[in-house]
C-alpha positions as CSV (number, residue, x, y, z in Angstrom):
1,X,-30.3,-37.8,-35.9
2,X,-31.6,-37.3,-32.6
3,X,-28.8,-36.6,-29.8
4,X,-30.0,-36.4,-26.7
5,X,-29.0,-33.9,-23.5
6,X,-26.0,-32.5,-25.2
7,X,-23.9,-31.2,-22.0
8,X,-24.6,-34.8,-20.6
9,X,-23.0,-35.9,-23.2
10,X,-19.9,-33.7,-23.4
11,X,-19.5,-33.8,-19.8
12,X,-19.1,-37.6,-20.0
13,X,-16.9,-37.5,-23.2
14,X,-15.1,-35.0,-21.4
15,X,-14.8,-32.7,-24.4
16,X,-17.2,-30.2,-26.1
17,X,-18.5,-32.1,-29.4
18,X,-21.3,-29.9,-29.6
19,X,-20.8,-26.3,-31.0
20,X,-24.0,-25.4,-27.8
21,X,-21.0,-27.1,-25.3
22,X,-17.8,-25.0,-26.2
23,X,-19.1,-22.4,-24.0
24,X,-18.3,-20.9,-20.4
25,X,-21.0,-22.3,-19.2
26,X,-19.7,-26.0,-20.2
27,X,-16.5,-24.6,-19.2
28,X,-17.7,-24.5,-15.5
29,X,-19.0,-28.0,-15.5
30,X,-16.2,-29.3,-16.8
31,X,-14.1,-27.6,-14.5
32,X,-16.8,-28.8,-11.4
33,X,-16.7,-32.2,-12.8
34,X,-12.7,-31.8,-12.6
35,X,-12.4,-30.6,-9.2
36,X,-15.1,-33.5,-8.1
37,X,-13.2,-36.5,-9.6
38,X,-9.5,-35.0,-8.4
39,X,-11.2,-35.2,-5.0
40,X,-11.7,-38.8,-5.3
41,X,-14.5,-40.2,-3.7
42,X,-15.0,-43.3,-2.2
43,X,-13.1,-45.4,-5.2
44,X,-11.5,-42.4,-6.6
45,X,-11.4,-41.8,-10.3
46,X,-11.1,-45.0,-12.5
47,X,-8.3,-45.7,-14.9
48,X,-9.8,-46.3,-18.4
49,X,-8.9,-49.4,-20.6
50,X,-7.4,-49.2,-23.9
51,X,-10.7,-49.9,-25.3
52,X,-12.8,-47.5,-23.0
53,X,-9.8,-44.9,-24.5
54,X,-10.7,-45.7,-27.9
55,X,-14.5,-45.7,-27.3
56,X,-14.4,-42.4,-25.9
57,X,-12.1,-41.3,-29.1
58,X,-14.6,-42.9,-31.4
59,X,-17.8,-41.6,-29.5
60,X,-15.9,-37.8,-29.5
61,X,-15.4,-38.1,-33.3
62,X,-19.7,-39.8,-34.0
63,X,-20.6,-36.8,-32.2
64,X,-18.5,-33.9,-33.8
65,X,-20.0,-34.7,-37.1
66,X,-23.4,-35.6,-36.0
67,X,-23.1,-38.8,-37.3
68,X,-25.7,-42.3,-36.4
69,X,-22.7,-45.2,-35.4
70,X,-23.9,-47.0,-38.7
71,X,-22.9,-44.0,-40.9
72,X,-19.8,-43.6,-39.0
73,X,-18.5,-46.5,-38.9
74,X,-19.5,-47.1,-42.9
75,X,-16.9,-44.0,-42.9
76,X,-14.0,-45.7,-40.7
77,X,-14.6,-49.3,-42.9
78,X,-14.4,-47.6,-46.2
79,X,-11.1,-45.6,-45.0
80,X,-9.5,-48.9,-44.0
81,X,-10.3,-50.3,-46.7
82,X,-9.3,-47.7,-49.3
83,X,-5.4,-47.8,-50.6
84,X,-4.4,-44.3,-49.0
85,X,-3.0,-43.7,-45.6
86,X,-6.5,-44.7,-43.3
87,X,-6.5,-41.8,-40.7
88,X,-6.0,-39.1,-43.7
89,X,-8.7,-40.4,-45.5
90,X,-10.8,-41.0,-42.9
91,X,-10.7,-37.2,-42.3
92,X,-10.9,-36.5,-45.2
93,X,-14.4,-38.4,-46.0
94,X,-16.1,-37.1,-42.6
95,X,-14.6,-33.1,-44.1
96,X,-15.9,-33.4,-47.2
97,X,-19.6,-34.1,-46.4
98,X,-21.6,-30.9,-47.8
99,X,-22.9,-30.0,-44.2
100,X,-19.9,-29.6,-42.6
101,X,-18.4,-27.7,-45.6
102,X,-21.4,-25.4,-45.0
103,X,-20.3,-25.4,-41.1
104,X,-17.1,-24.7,-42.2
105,X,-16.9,-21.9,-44.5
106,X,-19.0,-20.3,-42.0
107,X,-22.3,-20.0,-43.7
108,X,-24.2,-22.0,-40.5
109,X,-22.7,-21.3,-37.1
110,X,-23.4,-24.9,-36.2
111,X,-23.3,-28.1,-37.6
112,X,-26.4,-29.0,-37.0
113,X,-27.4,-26.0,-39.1
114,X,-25.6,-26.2,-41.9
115,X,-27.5,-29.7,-42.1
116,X,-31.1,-28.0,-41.7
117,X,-29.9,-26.0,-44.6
118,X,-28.7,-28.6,-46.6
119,X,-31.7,-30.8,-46.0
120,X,-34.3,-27.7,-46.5
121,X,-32.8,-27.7,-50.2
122,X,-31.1,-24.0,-49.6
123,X,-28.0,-25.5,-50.8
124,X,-26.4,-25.8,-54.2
125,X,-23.2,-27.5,-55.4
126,X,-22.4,-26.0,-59.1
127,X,-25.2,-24.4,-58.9
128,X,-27.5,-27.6,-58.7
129,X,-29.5,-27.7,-55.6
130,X,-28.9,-30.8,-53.3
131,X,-30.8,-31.8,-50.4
132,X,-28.5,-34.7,-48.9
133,X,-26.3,-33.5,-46.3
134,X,-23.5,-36.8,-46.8
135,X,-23.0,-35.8,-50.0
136,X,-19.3,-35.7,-51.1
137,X,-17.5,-32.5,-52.3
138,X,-14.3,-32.4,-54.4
139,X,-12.0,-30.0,-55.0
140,X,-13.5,-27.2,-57.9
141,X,-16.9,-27.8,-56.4
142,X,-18.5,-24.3,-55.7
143,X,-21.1,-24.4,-52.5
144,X,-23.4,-21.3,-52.9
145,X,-27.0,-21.0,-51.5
146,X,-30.0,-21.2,-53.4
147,X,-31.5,-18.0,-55.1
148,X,-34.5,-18.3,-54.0
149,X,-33.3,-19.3,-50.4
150,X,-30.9,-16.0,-49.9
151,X,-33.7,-13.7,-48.3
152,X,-34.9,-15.9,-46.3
153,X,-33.9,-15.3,-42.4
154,X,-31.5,-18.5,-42.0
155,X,-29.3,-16.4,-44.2
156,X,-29.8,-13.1,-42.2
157,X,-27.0,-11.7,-41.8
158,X,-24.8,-14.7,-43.7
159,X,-22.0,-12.1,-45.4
160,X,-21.1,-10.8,-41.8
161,X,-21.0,-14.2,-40.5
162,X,-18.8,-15.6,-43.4
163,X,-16.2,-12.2,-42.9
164,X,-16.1,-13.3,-39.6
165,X,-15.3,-17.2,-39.8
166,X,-12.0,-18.2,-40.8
167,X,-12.4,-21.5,-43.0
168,X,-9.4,-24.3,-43.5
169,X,-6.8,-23.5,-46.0
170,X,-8.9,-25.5,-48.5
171,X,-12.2,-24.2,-48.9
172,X,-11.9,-20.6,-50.3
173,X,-14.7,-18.0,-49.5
174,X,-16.5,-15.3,-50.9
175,X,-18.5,-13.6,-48.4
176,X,-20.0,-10.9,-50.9
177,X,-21.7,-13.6,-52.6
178,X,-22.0,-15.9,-50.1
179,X,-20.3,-18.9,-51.5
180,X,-17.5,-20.7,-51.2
181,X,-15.2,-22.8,-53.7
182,X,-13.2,-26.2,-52.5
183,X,-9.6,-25.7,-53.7
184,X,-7.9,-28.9,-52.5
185,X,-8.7,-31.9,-50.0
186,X,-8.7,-31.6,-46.0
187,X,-5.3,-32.7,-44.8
188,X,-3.9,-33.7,-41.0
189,X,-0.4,-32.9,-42.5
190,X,-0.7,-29.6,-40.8
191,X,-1.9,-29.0,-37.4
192,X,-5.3,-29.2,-37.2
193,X,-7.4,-28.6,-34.1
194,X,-9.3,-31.5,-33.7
195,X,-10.8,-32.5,-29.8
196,X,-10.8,-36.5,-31.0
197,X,-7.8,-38.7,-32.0
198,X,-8.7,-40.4,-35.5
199,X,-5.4,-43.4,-34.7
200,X,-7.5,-44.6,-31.8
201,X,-10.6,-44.3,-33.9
202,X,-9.1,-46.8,-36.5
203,X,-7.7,-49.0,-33.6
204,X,-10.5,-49.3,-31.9
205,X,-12.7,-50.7,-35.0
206,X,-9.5,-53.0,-36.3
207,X,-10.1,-54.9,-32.7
């Protein structure tokens, strides 16, 4: 999926979607883009619609997950349409894709790496090497790289980086062997720190 300037984006979002953004340097823009906009201007800052709200929600959550709008909103329709709670699930099915379980038991230190890994083949669920980075886990599934993948220099360094990364409450890691195991389903019950809000995700595609 090809992004485009990523602290263009972000800075217009207002929020940093891209791992590269949620630095000091973004940090400053934002803050200079702040300080220009409380200054006014000639207009002064404009007041968003309920929909330009919802777009920005909806564009903050694509982006997060790396996601084209087609796969996304495939996502958002099949969570509506399931019988569970639709902002649960929703999370739930954009969590559960195998490159951002690799993101987040800390094997890639970006999302956009744990996909090059999972689309290089270094991957394997159960020990089965996959290659598709929208692929589903479930809880039991265990996420280990590939033997023949470990010395290569992506995984330089992987134990230390796995030791270091704290992973959600339901993905349980093994650094020594770099691997992880998916003891229960991603859940919003709990406060989780999310920079999007999934309610005016779903409102803005029920319009």
């Amino acid at each position: 999926m090809k992004i485009g300037p990523k602290y263009k984006i972000a800075r217009r979002l207002n929020a940093p979607v891209f791992e590269k953004t949620q630095s000091p340097k973004y940090a400053l823009s934002l803050a200079r883009k702040s300080k220009k906009t409380s200054t006014g201007g000639r207009r002064g800052p404009r007041q968003k619609s309920a929909f330009g709200e919802q777009l920005v929600e909806k564009q903050k959550a694509r982006f997060t997950y790396l996601l084209t709008e087609k796969q996304f909103s495939n996502y958002v329709r099949k969570a509506i349409s399931s019988k569970e709670s639709t902002v649960p699930t929703l999370f739930a099915l954009l969590e559960t894709r195998l490159d951002n379980v690799v993101y987040k038991m800390g094997l890639a230190t970006t999302r956009s790496g744990a996909r090059q890994m999972v689309s290089h083949g270094h991957v394997t669920v159960n020990g089965r090497r996959l290659n598709i980075p929208s692929y589903h886990v479930v809880e039991g599934n265990v996420i280990s790289v590939r033997e023949g993948s470990t010395k290569k220099p992506l995984f330089v360094g992987a134990e230390e980086r796995m030791k270091n990364f704290t992973a959600p409450t339901w993905i349980q890691t093994n650094p020594d062997k770099i691997m992880a195991t998916i003891t229960g389903t991603p859940t919003m019950a709990a406060k989780v720190d999310t920079i999007f809000d999934l309610n005016a995700v779903i409102e803005f595609y029920s319009r």
